[in-house]
N, C-alpha and C positions, 0 to 999 in steps of 0.2 A: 457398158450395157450388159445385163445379165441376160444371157439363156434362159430360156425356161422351158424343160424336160419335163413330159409324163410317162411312167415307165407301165404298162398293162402286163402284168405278169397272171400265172393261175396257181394258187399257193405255191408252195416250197418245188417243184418238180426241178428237174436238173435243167430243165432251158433255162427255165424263170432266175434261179438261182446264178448260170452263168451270165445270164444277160444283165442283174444286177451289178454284179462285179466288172464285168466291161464297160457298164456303164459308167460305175464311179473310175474305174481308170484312166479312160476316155476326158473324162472330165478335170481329173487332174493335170492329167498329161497334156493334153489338148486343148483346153480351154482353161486352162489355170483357174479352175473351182470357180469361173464366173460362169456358173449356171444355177438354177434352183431344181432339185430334181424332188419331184412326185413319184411315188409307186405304189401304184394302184391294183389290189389282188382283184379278178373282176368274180371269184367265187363269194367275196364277202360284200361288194359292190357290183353289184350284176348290172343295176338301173345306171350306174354312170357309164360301163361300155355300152349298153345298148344308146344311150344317149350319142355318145361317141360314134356310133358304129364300126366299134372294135370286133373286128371278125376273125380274129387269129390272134395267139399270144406265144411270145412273147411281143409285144407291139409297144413303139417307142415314136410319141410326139411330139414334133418340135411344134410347141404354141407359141412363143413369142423368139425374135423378132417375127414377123408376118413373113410371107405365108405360112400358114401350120403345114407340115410336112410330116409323112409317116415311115419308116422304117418297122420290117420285120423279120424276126431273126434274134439270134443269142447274143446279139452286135459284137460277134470275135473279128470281124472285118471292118477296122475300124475307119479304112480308106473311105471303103462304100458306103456306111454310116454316116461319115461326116458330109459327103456328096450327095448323100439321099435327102442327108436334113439342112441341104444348103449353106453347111458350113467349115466347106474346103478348107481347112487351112494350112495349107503345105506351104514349109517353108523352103525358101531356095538353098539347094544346096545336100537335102534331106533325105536319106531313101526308103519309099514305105512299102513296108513287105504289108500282105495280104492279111497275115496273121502276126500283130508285133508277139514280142516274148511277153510271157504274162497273161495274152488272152487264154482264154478257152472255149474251144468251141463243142458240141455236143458232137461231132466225129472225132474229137481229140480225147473227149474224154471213153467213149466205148473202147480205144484201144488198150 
């Protein structure tokens, strides 16, 4: 069963930017590329956030499986991410830092 991910980013800016690449990570890493991922600038599509009522970006929807579920944020926390969008999947035995190696989060990168 595929995921299916919509990413609301606001052109090129450094969240947008980091929150793309966490996403695809994320997706690798975690859901073994069974997801379909969308992303959506909402500067060149304004009428599909306001449809959404996307009020913040970086914003990330889980649409399928049901319930749609929303996360916001640069998703570097990919714990909270996957528990936001209802799909935990820690395996036993596993241990998840906050921030794995490889994210970036927009206080990681001003230092």
């Amino acid at each position: 069963m595929k995921c299916v991910l919509r990413l609301y980013i606001t052109g090129c800016s450094l969240a947008s930017q980091h929150a793309v690449m966490n996403l695809r990570l994320l997706c690798q890493e975690e859901l073994q590329n069974m997801c379909e991922i969308e992303i959506i600038d909402i500067l060149e599509n304004p009428e599909i956030a306001e449809q959404e009522k996307i009020l913040a970006t970086p914003t990330l929807v889980k649409r399928f499986p049901a319930p749609v579920r929303k996360v916001i944020g640069d998703l570097s926390q990919r714990e909270k991410v996957l528990f936001g969008l209802g799909l935990d999947l820690r395996k036993p035995g596993r241990t998840y830092d906050s921030k794995p190696p490889g994210r970036v989060s927009e206080e990681d990168a001003g230092r």
